[in-house]
C-alpha positions in Angstrom: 0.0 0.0 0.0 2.9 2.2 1.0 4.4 1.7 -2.5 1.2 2.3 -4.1 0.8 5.7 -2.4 4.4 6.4 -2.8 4.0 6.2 -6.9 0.8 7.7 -7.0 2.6 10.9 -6.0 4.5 10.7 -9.0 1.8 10.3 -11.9 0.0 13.2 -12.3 3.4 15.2 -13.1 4.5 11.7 -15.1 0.8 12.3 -17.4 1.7 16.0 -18.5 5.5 15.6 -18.3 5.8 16.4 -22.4 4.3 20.0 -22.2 6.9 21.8 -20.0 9.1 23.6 -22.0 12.9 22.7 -22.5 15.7 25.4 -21.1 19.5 25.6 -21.8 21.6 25.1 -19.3 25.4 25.0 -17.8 26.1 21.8 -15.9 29.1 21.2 -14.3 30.2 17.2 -14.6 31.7 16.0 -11.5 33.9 17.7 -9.2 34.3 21.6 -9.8 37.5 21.6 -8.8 39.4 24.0 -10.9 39.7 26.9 -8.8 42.8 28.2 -9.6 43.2 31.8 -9.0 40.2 31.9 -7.2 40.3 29.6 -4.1 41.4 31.4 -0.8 42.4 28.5 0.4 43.6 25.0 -0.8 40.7 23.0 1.3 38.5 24.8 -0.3 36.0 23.4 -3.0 32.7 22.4 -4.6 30.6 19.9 -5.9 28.8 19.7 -8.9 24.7 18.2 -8.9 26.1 15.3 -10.4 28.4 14.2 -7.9 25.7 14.5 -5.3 23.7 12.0 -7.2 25.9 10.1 -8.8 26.7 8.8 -5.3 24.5 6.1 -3.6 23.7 7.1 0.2 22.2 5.2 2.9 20.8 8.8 4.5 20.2 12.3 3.5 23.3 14.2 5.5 25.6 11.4 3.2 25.5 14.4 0.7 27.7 16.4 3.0 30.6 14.0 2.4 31.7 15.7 -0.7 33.1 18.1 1.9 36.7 15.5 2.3 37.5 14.5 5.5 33.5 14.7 7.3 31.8 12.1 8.4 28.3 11.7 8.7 26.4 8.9 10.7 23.8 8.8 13.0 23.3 7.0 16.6 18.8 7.1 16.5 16.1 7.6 14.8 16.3 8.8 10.9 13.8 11.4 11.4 17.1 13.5 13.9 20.2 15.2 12.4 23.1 13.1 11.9 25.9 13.2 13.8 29.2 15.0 12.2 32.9 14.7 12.5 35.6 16.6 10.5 39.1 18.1 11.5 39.5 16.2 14.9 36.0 17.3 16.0 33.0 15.4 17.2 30.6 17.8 15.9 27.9 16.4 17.5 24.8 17.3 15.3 26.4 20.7 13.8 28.8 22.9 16.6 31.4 23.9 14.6 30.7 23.5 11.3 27.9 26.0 9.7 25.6 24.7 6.8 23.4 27.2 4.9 20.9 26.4 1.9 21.2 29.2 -0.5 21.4 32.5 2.1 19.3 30.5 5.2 21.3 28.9 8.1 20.2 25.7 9.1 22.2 25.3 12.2 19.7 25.9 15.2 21.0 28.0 18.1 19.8 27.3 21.9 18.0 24.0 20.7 16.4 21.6 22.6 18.9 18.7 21.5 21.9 20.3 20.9 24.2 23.7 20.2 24.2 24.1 16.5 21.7 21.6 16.0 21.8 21.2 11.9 18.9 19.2 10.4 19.2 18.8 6.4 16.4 16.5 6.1 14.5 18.7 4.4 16.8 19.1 1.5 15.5 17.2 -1.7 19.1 16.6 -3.6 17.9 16.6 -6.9 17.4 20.3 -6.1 20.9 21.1 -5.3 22.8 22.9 -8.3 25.9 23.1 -6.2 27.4 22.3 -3.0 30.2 25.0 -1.8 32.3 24.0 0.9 35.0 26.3 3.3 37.3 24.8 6.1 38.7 26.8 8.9 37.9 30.3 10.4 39.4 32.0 7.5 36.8 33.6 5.5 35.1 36.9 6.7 31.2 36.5 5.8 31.4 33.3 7.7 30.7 33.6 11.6 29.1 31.3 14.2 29.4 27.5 13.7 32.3 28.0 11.0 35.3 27.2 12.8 35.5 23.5 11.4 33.9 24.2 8.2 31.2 24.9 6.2 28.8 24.4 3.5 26.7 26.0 1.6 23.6 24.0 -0.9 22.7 26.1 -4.0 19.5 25.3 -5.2 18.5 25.3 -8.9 17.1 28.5 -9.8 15.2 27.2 -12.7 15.3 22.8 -12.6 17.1 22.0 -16.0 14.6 19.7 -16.5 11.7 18.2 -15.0 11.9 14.6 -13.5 9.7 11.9 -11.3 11.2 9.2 -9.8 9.7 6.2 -7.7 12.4 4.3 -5.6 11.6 1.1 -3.5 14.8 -0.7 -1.1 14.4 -3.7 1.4 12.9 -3.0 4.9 9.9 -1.0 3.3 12.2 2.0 2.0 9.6 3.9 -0.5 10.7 7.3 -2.0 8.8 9.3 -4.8 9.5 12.7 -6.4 8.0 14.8 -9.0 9.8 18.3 -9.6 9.4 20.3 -12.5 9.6 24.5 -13.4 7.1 26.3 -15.4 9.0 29.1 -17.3 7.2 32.3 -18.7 8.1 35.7 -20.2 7.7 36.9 -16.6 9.5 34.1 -14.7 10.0 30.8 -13.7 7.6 28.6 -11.2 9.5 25.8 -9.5 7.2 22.9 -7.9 8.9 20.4 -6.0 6.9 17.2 -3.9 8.2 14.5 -2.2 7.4 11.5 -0.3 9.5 8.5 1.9 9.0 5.9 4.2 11.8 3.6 5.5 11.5 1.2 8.4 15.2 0.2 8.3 16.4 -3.0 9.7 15.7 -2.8 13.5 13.2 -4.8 15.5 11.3 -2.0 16.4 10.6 -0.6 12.1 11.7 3.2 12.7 8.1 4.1 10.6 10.1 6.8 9.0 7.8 9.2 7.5 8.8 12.1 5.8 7.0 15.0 3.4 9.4 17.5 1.7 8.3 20.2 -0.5 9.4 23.1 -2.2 7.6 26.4 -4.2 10.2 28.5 -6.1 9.5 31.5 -8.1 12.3 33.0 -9.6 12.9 36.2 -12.0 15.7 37.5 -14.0 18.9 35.3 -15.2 22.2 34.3 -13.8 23.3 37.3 -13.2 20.8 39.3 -12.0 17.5 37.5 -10.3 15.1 37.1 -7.2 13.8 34.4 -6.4 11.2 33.6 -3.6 11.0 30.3 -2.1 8.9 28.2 0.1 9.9 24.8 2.0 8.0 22.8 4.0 9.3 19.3 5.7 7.4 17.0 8.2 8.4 13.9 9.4 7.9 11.6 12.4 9.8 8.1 13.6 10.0 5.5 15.9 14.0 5.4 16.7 16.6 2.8 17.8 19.2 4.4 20.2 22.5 3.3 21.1 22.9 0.2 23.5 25.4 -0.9 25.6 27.3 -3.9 24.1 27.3 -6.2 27.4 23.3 -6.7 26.6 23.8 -8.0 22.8 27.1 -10.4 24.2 25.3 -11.5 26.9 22.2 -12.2 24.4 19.4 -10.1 26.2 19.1 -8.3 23.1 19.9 -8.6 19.2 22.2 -6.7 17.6 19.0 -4.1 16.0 17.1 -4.3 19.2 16.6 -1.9 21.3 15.9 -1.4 25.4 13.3 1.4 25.5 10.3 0.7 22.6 9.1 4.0 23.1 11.7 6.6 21.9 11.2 8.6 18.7 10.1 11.7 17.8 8.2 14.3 15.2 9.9 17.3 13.4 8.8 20.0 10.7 9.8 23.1 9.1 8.7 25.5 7.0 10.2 28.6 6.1 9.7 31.4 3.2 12.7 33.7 2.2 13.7 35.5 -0.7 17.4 36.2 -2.7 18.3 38.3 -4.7 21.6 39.3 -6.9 22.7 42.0 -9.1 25.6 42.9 -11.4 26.8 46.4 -12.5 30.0 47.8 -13.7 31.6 48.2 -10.1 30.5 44.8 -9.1 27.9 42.3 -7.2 25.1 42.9 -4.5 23.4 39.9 -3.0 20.9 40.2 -0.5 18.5 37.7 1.4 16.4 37.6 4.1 14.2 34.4 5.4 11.8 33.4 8.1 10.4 30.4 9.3 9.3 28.0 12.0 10.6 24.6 13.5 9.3 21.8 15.7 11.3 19.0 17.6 9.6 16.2 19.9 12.5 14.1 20.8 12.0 10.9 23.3 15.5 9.2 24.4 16.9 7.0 27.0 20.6 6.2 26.6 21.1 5.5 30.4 18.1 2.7 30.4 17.7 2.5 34.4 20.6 4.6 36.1 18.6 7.4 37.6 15.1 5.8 37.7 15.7 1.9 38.2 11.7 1.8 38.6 10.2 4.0 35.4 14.0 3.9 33.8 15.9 7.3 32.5 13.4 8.0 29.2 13.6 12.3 28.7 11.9 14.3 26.2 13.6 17.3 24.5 11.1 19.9 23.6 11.5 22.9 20.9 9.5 25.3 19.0 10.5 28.2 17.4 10.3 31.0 15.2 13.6 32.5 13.1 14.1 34.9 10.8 17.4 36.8 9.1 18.8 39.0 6.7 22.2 38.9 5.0 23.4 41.6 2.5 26.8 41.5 0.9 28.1 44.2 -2.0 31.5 43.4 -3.8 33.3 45.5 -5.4 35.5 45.0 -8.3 36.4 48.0 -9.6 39.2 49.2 -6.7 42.7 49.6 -6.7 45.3 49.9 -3.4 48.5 51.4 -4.5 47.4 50.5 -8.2 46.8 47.0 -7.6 43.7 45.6 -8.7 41.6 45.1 -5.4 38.3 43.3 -4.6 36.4 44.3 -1.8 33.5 43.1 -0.3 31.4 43.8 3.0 28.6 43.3 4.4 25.5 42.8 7.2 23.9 39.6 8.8 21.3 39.1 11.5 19.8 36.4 13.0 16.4 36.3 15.5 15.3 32.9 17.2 12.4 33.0 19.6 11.8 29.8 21.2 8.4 29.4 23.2 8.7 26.2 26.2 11.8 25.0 25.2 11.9 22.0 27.3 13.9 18.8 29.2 10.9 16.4 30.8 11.9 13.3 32.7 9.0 10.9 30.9 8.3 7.3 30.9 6.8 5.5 27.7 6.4 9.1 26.6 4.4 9.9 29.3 5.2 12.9 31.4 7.1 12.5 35.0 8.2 15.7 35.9 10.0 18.7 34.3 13.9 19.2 34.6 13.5 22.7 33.3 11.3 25.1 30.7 12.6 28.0 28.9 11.3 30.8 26.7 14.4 32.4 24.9 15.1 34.9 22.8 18.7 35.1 20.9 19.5 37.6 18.5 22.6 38.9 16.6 24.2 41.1 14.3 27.3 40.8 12.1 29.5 43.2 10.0 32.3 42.1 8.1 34.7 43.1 5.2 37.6 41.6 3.4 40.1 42.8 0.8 41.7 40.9 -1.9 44.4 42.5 -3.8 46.6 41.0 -6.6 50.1 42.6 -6.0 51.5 40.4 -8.6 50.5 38.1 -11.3 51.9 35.3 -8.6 51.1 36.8 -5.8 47.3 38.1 -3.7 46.2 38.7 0.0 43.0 38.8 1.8 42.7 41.0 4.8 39.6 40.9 6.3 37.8 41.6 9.4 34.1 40.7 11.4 32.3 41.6 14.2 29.5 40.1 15.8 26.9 41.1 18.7 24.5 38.9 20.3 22.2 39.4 23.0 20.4 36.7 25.2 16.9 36.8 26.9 16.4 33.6 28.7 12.7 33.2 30.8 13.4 29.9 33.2 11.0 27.9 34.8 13.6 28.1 37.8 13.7 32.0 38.2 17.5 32.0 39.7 18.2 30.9 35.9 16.4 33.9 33.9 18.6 36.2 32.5 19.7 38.7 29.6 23.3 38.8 28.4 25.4 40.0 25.7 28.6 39.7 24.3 31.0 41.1 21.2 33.4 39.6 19.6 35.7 40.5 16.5 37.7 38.1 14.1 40.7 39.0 12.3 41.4 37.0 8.7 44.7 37.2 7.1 45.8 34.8 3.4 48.1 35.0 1.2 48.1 32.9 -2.2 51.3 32.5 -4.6 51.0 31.4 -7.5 50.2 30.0 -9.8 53.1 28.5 -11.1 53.2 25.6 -13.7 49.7 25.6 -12.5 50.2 25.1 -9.3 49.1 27.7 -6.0 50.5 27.8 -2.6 48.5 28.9 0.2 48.7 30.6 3.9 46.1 31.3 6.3 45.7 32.6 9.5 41.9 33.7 11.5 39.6 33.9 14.4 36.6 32.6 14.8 34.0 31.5 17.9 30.9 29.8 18.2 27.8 31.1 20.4 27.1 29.0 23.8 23.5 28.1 24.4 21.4 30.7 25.7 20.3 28.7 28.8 23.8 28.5 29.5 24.7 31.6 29.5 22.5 32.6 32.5 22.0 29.3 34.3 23.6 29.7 38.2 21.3 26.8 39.4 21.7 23.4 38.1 18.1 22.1 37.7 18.7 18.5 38.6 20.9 18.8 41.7 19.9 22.1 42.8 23.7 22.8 43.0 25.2 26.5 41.8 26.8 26.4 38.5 28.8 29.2 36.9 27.4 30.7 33.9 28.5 29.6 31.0 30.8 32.5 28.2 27.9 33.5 25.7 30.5 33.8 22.5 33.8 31.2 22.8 37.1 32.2 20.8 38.8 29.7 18.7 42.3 30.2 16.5 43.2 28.5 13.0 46.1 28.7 11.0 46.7 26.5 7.5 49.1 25.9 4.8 48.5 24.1 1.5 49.1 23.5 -1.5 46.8 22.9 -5.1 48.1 22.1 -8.2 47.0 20.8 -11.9 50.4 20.2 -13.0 49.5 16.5 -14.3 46.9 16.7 -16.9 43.3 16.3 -15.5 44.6 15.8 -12.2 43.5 17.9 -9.4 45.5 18.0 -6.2 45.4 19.6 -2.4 47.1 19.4 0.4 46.1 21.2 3.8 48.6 21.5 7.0 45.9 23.0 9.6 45.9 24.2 13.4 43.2 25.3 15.2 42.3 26.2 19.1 39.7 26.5 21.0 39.7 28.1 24.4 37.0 26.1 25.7 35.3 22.5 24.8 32.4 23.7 27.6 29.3 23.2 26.3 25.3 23.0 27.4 24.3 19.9 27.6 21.1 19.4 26.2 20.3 15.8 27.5 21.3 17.2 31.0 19.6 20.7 31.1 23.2 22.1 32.3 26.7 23.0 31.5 29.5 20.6 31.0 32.9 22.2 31.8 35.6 21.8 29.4 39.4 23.0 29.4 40.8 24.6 26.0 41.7 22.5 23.6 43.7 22.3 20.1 44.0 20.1 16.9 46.3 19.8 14.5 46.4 17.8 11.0 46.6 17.0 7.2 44.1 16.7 4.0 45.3 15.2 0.8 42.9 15.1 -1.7 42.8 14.1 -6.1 40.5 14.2 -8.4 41.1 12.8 -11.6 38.7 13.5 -14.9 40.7 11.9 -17.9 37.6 12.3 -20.3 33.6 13.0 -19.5 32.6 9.6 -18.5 35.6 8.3 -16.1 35.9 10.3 -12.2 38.2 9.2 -9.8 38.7 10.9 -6.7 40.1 9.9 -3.0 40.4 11.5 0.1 42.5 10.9 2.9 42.5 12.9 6.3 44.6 12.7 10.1 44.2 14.6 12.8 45.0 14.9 16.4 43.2 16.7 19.3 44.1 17.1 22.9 43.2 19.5 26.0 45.4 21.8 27.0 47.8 21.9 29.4 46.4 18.6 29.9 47.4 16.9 27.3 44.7 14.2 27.8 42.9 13.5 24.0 39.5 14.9 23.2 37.1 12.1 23.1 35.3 10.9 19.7 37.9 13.0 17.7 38.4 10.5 14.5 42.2 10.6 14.1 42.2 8.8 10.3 39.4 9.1 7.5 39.6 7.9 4.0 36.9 8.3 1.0 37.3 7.1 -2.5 35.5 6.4 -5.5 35.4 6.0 -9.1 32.3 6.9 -11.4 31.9 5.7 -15.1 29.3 6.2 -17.6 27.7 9.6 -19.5 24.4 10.8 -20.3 23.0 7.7 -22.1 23.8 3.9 -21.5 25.5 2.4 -18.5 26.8 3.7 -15.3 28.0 3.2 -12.6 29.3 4.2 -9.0 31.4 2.6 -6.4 32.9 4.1 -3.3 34.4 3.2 0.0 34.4 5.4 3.4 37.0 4.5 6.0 37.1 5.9 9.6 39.4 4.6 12.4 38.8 3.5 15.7 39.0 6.8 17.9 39.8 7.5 21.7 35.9 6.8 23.7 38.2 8.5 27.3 40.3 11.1 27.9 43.3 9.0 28.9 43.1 7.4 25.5 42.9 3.5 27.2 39.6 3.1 25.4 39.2 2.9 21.9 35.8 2.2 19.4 36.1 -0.2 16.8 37.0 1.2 13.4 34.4 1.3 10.6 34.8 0.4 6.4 31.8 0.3 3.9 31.8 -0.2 0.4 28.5 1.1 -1.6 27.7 1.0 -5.3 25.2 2.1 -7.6 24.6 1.2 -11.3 22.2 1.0 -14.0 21.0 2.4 -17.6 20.1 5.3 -19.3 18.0 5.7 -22.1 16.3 8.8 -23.4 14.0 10.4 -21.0 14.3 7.2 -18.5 17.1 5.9 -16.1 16.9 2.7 -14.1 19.1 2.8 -11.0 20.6 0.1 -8.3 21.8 1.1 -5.2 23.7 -1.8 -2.7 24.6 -0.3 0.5 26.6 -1.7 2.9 28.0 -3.8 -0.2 29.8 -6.3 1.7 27.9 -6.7 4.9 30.3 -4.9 7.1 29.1 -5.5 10.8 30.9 -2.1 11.9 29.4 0.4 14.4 27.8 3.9 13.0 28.8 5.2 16.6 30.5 4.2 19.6 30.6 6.1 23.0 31.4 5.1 26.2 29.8 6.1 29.2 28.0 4.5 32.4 24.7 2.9 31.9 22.4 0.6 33.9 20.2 -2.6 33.0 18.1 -4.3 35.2 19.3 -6.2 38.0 22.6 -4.5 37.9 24.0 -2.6 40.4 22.7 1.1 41.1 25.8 2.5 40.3 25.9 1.1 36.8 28.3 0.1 34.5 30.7 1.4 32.2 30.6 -0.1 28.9 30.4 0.8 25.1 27.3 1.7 23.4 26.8 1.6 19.8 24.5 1.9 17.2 25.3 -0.7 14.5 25.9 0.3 10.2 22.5 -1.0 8.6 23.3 -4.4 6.7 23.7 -4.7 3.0 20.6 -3.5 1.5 19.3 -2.9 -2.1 17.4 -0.3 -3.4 15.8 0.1 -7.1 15.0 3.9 -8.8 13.1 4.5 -12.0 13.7 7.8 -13.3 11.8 9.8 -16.1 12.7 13.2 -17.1 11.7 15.4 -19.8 
């Protein structure tokens, strides 16, 4: 029936496919890699539409692994945002490193889960023109959440083509998608539905649901356009959390069981904003400005029965907000500093979230037991920035650039001694300097500040809510350092090559910790590594690229290793076939066991998959197949360590690894029809 539904959603687009009318477009094959004289940095890059769906992916944050070096898995339900690591950082769900879809942040400040929360669920990737990525804190228009990287998805202004496509995958994974734009004198109308259901591999079927959509209206061309968009996402699961490993060895549970059958949740959001461009002689003006409204209902338990061996530790994270923003950038091209061509480019951002009952309830089988704490916040911030480049030489540029940020805090507790306003500046320095090219080849150096914002309730909490206990407050706005060195070059035909030395410190790994309802003290901490990446295009229907990444974090003066930092990551794949006829698509993802305690004596598992996809094209129609998980690997998507408590065990608990295990090898068929 789910099938059924699932394809009917497709057919009334598939019955008038032939009357929309054809457009012209520029699409970049594979990895856009040549930026040569542009890039400000050697880690820096993008991805073309059809790398993103060229490559098979178990779930929707896979897309982000174009950006080399980050991980993306996930240790629950589908319905949440994955879990991220990249440069030596656990990212948890998105501190650290900022993601934006066209000018709209999707990182969520002060939420209910976690800092930085970053949700892309409700991204449709056959809407994605382009995926821009940035590492380090290097880059001026980029503030909170940027200090590990970021990315930024482009969505098609006008589709190049319409399409519908009807997918259906072992464990009742159902996916359908019409998309299509309607072009006029006066513009272009861009529709966009979509509908999935996956209940995955685990005893307890996740009952994924999940409703994207999209309403685009765009004016103008390339250079000059607005466009106004609407997107909508809704979604609700049954989840799977992480369990300790002494239950499956001991044989209390299977390996996709779980210990608490009712923990899931139920997202959406919707949001409306508009961008806008324009080109003159002097330069580029871009402008956006977007506002929308999120939900989160989150039910976990990854303690089982430590606190409450009676009704066990169940919690339910509560959030509902409205946010809005602007962003307005001008660049000017048309400069000279001591008769050197110069580029300069400033601009404004600001950012409101006002989050009504944001909430941490102790609950059993969903049911309410008490509240740990209830918050009404409101966060808001402004940032100014500007950064010049100038070309002193044909071999030789800089970038100077400079940002400044102000946020204020309005925090309304349900335990009065933790209401509160605060505020707090902060201002970022950005020096580079590119030579080259030579023998096409560029050198680079970089050097910046960034930060990342501290949850709100952290910021004025004095009382911690479960122990009663005083608590300091928390710095709203934390400093962090960067430096890099690298290296790109094109000197072997068709061959694209970078290499990253990086640095970066942070003065503080403290944190609010959602699951907790209070702060988690942290001392400074830094991390150190290398990026080596290729990219080879000998003609336009062979792509091989690999990625290869190490890293190593620490506290300082410690010198005790941050937990959950990934020390080695690989990627690799090679994709063959053109616009008509066969293709195909095989890749493999590496990541290495990584330090679960500070004192480094206990170590997860490492993890290696292997996915393909392959199939036919034919005129209008593509057949796809996806494996996953080719060879079965029975490796871990997440480890942690940390003390937890079954029945009959002592009230102390015990300390022991908990894991959320890959999905097994699973196949998946797509039928594709565009015209």
């Amino acid at each position: 029936m789910r099938a059924l539904f699932s394809l009917l959603v497709c057919l009334p687009l598939l019955l008038g496919a032939q009357e929309a009318p054809q457009l012209e477009s520029t699409v970049v094959k594979g990895k856009a890699e040549n930026l040569l004289g542009e890039a400000q940095t050697s880690s820096q890059g993008q991805s073309s539409a059809k790398e993103l769906q060229d490559r098979p992916f178990v779930r929707r944050g896979e897309l982000l692994e174009v950006v080399p070096g980050l991980i993306v898995t996930q240790h629950s339900g589908g319905g949440k945002a994955n879990q991220y690591f990249l440069r030596g950082f656990n990212l948890d769900h998105g501190t650290d490193f900022g993601i934006f879809v066209d000018g709209m942040p999707v990182n969520m400040r002060s939420h209910g889960h976690g800092q930085g929360y970053a949700d892309v669920n409700f991204i449709i990737p056959e809407l994605v023109e382009r995926l821009d990525y940035a590492k380090g804190p290097y880059y001026a228009e980029l503030g909170d959440f940027t200090t590990a990287g970021a990315a930024r998805f482009n969505l098609y202004r006008v589709l190049p083509q319409g399409l519908a496509s009807f997918t259906i995958g072992e464990n009742d994974f159902y996916r359908s998608l019409i998309a299509d734009s309607i072009v006029t004198a006066e513009g272009a109308l861009t529709l966009a539905l979509e509908y999935g259901y996956y209940d995955g591999p685990w005893a307890r079927p996740d009952q994924l649901q999940r409703w994207n959509g999209l309403v685009r209206y765009s004016t103008g061309d390339e250079f000059d356009f607005t466009t106004v968009t609407f997107m909508g996402y809704d979604s609700m699961w049954n989840a799977t959390d992480q369990v300790p490993q002494r239950a499956i060895k001991r044989g209390l549970i299977g390996r996709f069981d779980n210990l608490d059958n009712t923990v899931g949740g139920a997202s959406h959001r919707y949001s409306l904003s508009v961008d806008h461009r324009s080109e003159d002689a002097s330069g580029v003006t871009t402008a956006s400005a977007y506002v929308g409204t999120y939900h989160l209902d989150l039910f976990s338990n990854f303690t089982l029965f430590l606190d409450d061996p009676v009704r066990g530790d169940q919690f339910n994270q509560f959030d509902d907000r409205w946010f809005s923003g602007a962003n307005i950038q001008r660049t000017r091209n048309d400069l000279s500093l001591f008769d050197r061509p110069t580029e300069l480019s400033f601009g404004a951002q600001t950012q409101q979230d006002l989050v009504n009952g944001l909430a941490l309830r102790k609950t059993s089988a969903t049911e309410t037991l008490s509240t740990v704490r209830q918050d009404d916040v409101f966060e808001s911030s402004l940032g100014a920035f500007a950064q010049a480049e100038v070309r002193w030489t044909d071999w030789m540029r800089t970038q100077t650039g400079l940002r400044g940020d102000l946020y204020a805090f309005d925090v309304n507790s349900s335990l009065a001694a933790n209401s509160g306003t605060a505020w707090d500046t902060i201002v970022s320095p950005k020096l580079g300097l590119v030579l080259g090219p030579w023998k096409e080849t560029e050198f680079y150096l970089n050097g910046g500040t960034g930060f990342h914002s501290n949850d709100a309730r952290g910021v004025t909490t004095t009382i911690d809510p479960s122990s009663g206990a005083p608590v300091d407050p928390v710095p709203p706005l934390v400093r962090t350092y960067g430096a890099e060195t690298g290296i790109r070059t094109q000197r072997i035909q068709n061959l694209t090559s970078t290499f990253s030395l990086w640095y970066l410190q942070s003065d503080s790994e403290l944190v609010y910790v959602g699951d907790a309802g209070t702060n988690e003290p942290g001392d400074a901490s830094e991390r150190y590594g290398i990026e080596w990446s290729n990219y080879w295009r000998p003609n336009d229907i062979l792509a091989v690229d690999t990625e290869f990444s190490v890293s190593d974090a620490y506290f300082i003066p410690t010198g005790e290793v941050v937990p959950n930092s990934v020390p080695v990551t690989f990627s690799g794949g090679v994709t063959l076939g053109g616009s008509s006829g066969p293709f195909g698509t095989l890749r493999a993802r590496y990541f290495s066991p990584r330090p679960l305690s500070p004192d480094g004596s206990v170590v997860s598992k490492d993890a290696f998959q292997i996915s393909a996809r392959t199939g036919y094209r034919k005129g209008a129609w593509e057949v796809a197949l996806e494996a996953l998980n080719l060879l079965d690997a029975r490796d871990n998507d997440i480890e942690y360590f940390y003390t937890s408590r079954l029945t009959g065990e002592p009230a102390v608990g015990v300390d022991d690894h908990h894991i959320h295990p890959v999905e097994p090898r699973q196949l998946r068929l797509s039928f594709i029809y565009k015209w």
